[in-house]
DOKOLGU-703822 format. One record per residue: x, y, z of N, C-alpha, C, CB in turn; residue in one letter; residue number from 1. Coordinates in steps of 0.02 Angstrom, whole numbers, plus 50000, padded with zeros to 5 digits. Glycine has a CB too. Layout:
% DOKOLGU-703822
+-------+-------+-------+-------+-------+-------+-------+-------+-------+-------+-------+-------+---------+-----+
:    nx :    ny :    nz :   cax :   cay :   caz :    cx :    cy :    cz :   cbx :   cby :   cbz : residuo : num :
+-------+-------+-------+-------+-------+-------+-------+-------+-------+-------+-------+-------+---------+-----+
:     X :     Y :     Z :     X :     Y :     Z :     X :     Y :     Z :     X :     Y :     Z :       A : NUM :
...
+-------+-------+-------+-------+-------+-------+-------+-------+-------+-------+-------+-------+---------+-----+
//
This chain:
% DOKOLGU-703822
+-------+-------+-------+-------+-------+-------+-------+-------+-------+-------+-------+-------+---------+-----+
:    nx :    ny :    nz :   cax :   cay :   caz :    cx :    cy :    cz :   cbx :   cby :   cbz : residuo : num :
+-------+-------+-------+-------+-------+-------+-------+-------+-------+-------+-------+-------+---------+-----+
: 45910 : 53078 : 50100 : 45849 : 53106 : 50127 : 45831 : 53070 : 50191 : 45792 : 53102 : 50075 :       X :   1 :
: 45806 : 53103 : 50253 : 45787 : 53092 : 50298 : 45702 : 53079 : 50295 : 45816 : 53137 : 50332 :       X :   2 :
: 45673 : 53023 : 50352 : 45628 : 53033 : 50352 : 45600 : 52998 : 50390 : 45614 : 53037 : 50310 :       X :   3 :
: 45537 : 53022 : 50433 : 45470 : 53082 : 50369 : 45525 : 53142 : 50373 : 45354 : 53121 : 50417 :       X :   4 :
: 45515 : 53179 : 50316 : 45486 : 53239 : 50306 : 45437 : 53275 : 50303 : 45494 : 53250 : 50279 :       X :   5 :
: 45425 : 53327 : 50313 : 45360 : 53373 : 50345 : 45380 : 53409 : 50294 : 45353 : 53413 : 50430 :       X :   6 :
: 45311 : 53425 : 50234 : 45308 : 53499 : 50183 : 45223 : 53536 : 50197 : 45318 : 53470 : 50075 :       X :   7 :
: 45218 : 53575 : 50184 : 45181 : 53600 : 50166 : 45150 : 53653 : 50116 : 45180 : 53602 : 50198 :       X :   8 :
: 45117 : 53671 : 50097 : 45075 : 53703 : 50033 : 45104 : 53775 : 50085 : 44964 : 53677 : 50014 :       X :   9 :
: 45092 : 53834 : 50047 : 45106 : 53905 : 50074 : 45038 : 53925 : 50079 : 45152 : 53958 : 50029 :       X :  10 :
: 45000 : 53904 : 50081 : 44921 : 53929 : 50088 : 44903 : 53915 : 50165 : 44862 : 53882 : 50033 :       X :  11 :
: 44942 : 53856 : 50191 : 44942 : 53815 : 50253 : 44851 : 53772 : 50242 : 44955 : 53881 : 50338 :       X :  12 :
: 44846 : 53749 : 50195 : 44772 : 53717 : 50189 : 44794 : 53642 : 50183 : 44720 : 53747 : 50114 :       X :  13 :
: 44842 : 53613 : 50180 : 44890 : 53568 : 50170 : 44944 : 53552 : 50194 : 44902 : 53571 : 50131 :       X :  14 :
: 44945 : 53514 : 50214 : 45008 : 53466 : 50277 : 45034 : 53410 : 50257 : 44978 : 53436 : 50350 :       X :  15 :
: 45084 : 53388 : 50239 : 45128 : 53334 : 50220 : 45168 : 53310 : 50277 : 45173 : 53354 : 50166 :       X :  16 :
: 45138 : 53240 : 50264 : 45215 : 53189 : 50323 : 45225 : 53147 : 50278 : 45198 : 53135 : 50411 :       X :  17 :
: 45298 : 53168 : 50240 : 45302 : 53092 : 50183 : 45358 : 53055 : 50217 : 45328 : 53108 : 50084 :       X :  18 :
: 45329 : 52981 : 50230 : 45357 : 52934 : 50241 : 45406 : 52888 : 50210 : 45323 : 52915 : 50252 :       X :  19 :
: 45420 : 52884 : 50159 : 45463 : 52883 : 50112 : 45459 : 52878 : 50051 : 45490 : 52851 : 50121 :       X :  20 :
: 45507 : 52867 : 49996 : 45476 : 52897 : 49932 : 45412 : 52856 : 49897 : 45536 : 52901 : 49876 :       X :  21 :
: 45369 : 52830 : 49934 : 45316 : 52777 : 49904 : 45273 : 52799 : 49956 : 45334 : 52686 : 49898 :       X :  22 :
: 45244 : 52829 : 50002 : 45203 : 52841 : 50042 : 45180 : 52915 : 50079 : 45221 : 52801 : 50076 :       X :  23 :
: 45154 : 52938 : 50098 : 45138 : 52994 : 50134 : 45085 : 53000 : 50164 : 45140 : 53040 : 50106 :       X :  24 :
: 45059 : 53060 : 50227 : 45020 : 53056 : 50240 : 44995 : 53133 : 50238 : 45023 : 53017 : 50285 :       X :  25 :
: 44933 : 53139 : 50212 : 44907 : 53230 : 50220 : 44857 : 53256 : 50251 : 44887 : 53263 : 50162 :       X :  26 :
: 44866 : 53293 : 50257 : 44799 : 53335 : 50323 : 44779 : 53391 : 50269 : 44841 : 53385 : 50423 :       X :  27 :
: 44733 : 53387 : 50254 : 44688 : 53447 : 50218 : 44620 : 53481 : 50250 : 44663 : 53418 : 50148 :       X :  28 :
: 44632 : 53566 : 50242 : 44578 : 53591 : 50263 : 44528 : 53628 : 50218 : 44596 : 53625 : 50308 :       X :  29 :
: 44471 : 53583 : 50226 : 44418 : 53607 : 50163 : 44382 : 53648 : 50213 : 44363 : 53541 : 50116 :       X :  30 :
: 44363 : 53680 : 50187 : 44300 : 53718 : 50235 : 44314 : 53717 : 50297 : 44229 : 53685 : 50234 :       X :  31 :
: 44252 : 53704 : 50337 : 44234 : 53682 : 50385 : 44286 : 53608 : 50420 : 44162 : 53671 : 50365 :       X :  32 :
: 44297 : 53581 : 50369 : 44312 : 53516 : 50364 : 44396 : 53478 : 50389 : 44297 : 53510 : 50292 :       X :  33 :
: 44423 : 53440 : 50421 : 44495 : 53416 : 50426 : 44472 : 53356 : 50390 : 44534 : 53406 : 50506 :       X :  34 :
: 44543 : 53354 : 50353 : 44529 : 53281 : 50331 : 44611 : 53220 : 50317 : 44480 : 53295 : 50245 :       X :  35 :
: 44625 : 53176 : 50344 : 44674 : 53157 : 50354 : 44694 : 53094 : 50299 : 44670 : 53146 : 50422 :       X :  36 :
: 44720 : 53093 : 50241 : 44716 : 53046 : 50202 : 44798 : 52996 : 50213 : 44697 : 53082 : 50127 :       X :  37 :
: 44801 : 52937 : 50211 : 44859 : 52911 : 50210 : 44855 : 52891 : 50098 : 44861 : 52832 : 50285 :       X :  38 :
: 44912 : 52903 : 50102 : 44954 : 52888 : 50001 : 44980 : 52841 : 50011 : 45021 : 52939 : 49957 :       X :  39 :
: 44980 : 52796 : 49961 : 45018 : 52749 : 49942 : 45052 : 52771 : 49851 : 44966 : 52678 : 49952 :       X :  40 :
: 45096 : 52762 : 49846 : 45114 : 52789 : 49773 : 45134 : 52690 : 49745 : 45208 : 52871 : 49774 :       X :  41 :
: 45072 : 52709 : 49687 : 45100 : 52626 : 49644 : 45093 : 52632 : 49580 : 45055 : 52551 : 49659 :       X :  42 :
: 45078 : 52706 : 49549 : 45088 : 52726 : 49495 : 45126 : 52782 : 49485 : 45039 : 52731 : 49472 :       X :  43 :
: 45174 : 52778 : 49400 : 45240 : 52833 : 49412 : 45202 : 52901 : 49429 : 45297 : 52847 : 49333 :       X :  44 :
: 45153 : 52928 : 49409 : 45134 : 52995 : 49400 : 45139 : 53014 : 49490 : 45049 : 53003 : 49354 :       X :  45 :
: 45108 : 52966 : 49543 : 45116 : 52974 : 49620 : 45171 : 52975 : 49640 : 45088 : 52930 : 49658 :       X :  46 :
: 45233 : 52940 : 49626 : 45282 : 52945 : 49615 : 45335 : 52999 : 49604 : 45276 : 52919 : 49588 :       X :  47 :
: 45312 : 53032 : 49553 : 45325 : 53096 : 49547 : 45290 : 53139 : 49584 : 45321 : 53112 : 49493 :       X :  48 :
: 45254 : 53146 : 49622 : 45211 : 53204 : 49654 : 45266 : 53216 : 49726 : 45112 : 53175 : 49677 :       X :  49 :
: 45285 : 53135 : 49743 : 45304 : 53131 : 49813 : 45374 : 53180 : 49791 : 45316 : 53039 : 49850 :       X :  50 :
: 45414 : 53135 : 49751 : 45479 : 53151 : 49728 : 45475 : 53242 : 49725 : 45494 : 53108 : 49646 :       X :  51 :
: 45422 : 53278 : 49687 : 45410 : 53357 : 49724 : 45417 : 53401 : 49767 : 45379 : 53370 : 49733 :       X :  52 :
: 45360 : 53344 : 49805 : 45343 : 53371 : 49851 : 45425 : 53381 : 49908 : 45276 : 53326 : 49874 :       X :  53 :
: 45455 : 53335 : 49911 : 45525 : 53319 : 49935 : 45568 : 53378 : 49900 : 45552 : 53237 : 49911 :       X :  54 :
: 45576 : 53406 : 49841 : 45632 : 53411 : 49815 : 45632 : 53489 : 49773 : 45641 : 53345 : 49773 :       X :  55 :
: 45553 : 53496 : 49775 : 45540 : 53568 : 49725 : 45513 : 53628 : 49765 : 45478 : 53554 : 49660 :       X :  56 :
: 45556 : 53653 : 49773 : 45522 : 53714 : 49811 : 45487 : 53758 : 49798 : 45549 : 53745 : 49831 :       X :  57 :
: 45467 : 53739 : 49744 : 45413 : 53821 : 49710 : 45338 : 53767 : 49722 : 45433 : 53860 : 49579 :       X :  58 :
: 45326 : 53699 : 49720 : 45273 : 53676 : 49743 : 45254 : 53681 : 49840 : 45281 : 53606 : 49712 :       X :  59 :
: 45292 : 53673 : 49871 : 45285 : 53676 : 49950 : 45350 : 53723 : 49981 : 45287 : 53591 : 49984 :       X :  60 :
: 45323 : 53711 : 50052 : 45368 : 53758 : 50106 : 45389 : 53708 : 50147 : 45327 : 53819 : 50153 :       X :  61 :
: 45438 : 53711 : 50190 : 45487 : 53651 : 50234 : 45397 : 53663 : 50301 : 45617 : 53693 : 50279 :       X :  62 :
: 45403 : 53608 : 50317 : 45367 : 53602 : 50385 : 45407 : 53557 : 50442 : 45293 : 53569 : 50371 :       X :  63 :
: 45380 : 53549 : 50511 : 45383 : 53517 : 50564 : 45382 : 53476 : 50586 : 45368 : 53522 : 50584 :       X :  64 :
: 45390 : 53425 : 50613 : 45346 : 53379 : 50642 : 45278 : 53428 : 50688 : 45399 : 53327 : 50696 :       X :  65 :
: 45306 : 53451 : 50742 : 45263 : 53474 : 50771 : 45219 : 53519 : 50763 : 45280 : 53482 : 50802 :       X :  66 :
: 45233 : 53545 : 50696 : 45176 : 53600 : 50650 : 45111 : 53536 : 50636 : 45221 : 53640 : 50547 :       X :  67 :
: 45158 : 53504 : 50613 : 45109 : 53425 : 50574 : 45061 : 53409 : 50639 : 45174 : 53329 : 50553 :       X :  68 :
: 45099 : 53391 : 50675 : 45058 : 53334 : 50747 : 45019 : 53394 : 50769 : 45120 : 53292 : 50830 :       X :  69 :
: 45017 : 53478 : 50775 : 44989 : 53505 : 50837 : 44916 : 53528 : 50780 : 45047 : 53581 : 50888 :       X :  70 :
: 44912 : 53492 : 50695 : 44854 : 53487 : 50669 : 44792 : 53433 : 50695 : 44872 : 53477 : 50606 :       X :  71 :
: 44863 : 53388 : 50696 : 44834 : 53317 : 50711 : 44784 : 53319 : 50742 : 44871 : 53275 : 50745 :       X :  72 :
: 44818 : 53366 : 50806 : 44789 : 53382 : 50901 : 44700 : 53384 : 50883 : 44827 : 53495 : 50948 :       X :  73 :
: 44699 : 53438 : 50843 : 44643 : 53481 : 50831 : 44586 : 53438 : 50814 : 44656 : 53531 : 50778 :       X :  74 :
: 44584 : 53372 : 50772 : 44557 : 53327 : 50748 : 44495 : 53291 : 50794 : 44610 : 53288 : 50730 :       X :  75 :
+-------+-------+-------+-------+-------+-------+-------+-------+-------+-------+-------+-------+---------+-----+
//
């Protein structure tokens, strides 16, 4: 696996840059609202979310870098 990888949700309300299998970073759009959280995974259950998010395709869609960063922009 390469990385980051860029996923995203198919709703596009959700943006993934996972940094490697213990970290990520997400851009979520609530409302009105951007909101940019950095993950740390130090419990198995986070662990498994990342490992998903990477690997299951019925949870996300492949993304960009530059899909990712031109959210960033908007911020």
């Amino acid at each position: 696996m390469t990385f980051p990888a860029y996923r995203k949700y198919s709703n596009n309300k959700n943006f993934f840059k996972i940094i490697n299998e213990t970290e990520f970073e997400e851009i979520s759009f609530i409302g009105h609202r951007t909101i940019v959280l950095n993950h740390i995974a130090k419990i198995f259950p986070d662990k498994i979310f990342i490992s998903d998010l990477l690997h299951d395709r019925k949870v996300t869609e492949l993304s960009s870098k530059e899909e990712y960063e031109s959210y960033l922009m908007c911020i």
